[in-house]
Residue frames as qw, qx, qy, qz and C-alpha x, y, z in Angstrom:
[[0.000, 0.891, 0.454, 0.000, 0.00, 0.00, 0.00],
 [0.069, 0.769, 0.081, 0.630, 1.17, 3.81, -0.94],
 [0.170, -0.150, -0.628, 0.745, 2.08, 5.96, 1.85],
 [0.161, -0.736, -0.577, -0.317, -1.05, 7.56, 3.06],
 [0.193, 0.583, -0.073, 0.786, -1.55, 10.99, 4.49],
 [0.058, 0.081, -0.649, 0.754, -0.91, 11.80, 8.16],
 [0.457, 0.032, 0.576, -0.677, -4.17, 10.61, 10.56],
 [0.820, 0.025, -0.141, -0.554, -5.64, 8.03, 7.78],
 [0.492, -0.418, 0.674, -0.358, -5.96, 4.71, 8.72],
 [0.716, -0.010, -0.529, -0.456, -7.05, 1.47, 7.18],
 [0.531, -0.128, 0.695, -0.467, -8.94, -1.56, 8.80],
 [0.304, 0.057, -0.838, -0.450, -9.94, -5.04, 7.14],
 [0.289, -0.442, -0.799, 0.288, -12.78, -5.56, 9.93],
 [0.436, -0.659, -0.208, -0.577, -15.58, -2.93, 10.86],
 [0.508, -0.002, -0.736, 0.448, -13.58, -3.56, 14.50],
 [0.028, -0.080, -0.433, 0.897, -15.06, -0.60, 16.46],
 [0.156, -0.621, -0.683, -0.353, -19.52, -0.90, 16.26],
 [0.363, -0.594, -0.462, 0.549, -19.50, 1.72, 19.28],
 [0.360, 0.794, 0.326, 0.366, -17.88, 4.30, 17.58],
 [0.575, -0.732, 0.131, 0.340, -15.27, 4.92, 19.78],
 [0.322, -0.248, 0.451, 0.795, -13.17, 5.74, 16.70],
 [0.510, 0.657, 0.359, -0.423, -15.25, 7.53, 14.21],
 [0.585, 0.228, 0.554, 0.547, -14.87, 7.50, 10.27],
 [0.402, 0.574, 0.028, -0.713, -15.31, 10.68, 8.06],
 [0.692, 0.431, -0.348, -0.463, -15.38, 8.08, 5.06],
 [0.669, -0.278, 0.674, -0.145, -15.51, 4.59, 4.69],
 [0.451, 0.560, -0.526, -0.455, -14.70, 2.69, 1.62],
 [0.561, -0.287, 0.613, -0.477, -16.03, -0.74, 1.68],
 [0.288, 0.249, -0.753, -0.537, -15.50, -3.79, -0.85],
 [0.552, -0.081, 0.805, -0.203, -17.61, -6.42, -0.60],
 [0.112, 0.077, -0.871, -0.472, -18.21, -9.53, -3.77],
 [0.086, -0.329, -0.940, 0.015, -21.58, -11.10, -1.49],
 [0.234, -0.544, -0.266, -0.761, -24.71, -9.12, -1.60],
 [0.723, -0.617, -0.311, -0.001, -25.61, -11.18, 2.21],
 [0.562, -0.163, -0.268, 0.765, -22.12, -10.07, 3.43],
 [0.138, -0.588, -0.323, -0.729, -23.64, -6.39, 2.39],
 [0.574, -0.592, -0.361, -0.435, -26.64, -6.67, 4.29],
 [0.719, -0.520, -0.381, 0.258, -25.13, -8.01, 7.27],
 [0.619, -0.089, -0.153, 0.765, -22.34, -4.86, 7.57],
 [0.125, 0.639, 0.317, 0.689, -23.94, -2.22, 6.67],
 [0.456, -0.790, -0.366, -0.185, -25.53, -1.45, 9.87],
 [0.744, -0.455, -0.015, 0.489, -21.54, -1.51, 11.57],
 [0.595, 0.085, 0.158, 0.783, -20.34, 0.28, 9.18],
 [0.055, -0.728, -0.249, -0.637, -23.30, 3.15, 9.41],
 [0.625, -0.744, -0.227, 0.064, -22.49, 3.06, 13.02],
 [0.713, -0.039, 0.174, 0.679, -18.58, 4.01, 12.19],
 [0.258, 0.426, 0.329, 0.802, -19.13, 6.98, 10.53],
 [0.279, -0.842, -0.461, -0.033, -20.30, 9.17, 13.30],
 [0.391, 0.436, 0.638, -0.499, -21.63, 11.71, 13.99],
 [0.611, 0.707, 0.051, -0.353, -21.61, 12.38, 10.09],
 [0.116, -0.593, 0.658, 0.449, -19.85, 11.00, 7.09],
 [0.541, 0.434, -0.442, -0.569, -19.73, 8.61, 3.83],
 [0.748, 0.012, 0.663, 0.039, -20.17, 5.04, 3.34],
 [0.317, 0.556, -0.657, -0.399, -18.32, 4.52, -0.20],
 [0.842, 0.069, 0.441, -0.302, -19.52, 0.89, -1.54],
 [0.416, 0.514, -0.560, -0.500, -17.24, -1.03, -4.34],
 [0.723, 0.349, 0.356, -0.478, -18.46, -3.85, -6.14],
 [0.425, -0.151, 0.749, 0.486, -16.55, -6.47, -8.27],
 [0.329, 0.396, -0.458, -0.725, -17.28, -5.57, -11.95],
 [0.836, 0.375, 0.135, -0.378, -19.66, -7.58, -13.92],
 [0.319, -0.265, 0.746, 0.521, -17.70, -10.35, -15.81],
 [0.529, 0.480, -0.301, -0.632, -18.40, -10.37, -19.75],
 [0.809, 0.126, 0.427, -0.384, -19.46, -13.35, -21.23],
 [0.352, -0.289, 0.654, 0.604, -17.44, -15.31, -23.64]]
């Protein structure tokens, strides 16, 4: 990974649901639409008291 700019962080785990560390943006891959469903709620809890939930989303593959 790049260096990133002084005070961001990164995290492979939604670790904090309390919100004892807050997010001003969250960038969030997931492949399973049920993995989705189940994080969202942690990850809208993360982002307090205001901020983004960014969502990416493996590309459509193209049929041969």
């Amino acid at each position: 990974m790049p260096d990133l700019p002084e005070g961001v962080t990164t995290a492979t785990e939604a670790v904090d649901e309390r919100c004892e560390s807050p997010a001003a943006i969250i960038v969030a891959f997931f492949s399973e639409l049920a993995r989705l469903r189940e994080r969202i709620p942690v990850l809208g809890q993360r982002i307090c008291p205001a901020g983004a939930i960014w969502i990416a989303w493996p590309a459509a593959r193209r049929r041969p």
